[in-house]
C-alpha beads as a LAMMPS data file, in Angstrom:
LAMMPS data file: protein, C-alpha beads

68 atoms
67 bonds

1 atom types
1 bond types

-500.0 500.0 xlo xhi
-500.0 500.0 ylo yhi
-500.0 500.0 zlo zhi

Masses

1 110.0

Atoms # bond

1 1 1 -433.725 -370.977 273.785
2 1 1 -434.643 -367.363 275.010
3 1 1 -435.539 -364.972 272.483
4 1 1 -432.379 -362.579 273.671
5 1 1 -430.049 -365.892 273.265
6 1 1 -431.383 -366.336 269.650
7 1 1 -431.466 -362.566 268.616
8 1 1 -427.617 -362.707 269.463
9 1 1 -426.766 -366.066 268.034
10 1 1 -428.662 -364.832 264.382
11 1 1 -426.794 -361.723 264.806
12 1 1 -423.552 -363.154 264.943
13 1 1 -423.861 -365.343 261.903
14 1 1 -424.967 -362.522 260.290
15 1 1 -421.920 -360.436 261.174
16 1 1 -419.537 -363.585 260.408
17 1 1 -421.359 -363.583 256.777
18 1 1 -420.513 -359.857 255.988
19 1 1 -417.222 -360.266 257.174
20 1 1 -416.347 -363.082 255.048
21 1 1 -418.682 -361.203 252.172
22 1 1 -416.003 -358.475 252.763
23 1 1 -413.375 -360.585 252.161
24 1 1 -414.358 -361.871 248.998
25 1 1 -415.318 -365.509 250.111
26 1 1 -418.638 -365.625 249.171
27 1 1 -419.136 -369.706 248.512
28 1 1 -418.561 -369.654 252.591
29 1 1 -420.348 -366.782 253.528
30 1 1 -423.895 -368.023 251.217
31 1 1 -422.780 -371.364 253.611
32 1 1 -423.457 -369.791 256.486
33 1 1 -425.973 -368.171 255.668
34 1 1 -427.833 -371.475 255.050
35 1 1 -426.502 -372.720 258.215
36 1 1 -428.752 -369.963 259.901
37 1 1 -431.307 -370.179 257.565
38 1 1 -431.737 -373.775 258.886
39 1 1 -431.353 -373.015 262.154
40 1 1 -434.147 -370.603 262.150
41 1 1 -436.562 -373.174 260.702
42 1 1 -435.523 -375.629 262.972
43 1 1 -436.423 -372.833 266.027
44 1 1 -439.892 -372.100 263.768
45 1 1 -438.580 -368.495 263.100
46 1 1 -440.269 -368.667 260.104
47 1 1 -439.539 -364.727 259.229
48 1 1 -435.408 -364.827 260.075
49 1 1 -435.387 -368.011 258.104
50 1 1 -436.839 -365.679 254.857
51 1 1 -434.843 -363.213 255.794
52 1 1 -431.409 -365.778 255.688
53 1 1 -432.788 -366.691 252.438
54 1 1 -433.090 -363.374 250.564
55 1 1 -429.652 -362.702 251.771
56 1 1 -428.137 -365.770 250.656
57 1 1 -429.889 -364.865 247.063
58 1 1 -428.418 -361.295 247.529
59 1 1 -425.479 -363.233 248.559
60 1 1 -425.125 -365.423 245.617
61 1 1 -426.050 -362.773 242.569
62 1 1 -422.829 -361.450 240.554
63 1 1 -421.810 -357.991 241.171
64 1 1 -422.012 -355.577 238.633
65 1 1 -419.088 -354.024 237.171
66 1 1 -418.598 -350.503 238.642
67 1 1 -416.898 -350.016 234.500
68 1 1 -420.290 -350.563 232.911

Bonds

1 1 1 2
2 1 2 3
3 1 3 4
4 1 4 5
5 1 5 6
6 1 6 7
7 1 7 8
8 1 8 9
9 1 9 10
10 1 10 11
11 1 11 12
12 1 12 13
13 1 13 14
14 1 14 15
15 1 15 16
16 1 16 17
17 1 17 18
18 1 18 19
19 1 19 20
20 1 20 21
21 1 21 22
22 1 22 23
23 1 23 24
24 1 24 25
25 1 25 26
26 1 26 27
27 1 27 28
28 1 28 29
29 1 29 30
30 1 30 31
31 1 31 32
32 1 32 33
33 1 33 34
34 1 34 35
35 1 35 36
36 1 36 37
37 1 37 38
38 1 38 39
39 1 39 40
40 1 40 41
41 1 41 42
42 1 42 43
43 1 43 44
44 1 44 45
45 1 45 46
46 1 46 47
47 1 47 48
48 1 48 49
49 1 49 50
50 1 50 51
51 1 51 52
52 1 52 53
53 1 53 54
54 1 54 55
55 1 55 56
56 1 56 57
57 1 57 58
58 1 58 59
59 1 59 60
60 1 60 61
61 1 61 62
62 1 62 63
63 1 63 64
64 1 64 65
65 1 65 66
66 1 66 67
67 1 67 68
């Protein structure tokens, strides 16, 4: 895969995972996510895989409450 194919396939998963983090549907955007993150090790992009997985742990930590 050419490194301009992959830089727009991780970019789209990343804007499909904000969108559906905008939403509220965060169970299927932390899916998707780990879709990429998997899809980047299985290319050996060892950095965008770390970088899918600190935003699926950003992802998956409960929001503060804007109250407290």
């Amino acid at each position: 895969m050419e490194p301009a194919e992959k830089g727009a396939h991780y970019a789209r998963i990343f804007r499909k995972a904000g969108l559906l983090l905008g939403k509220g549907r965060v169970a299927r955007a932390v899916t998707v996510l780990e879709e990429g993150r998997v899809f980047a090790e299985r290319l050996g992009d060892r950095a965008i895989a770390n970088r899918f997985k600190v935003e699926v742990e950003r992802a998956s930590k409960p929001t503060e409450s804007l109250d407290s």
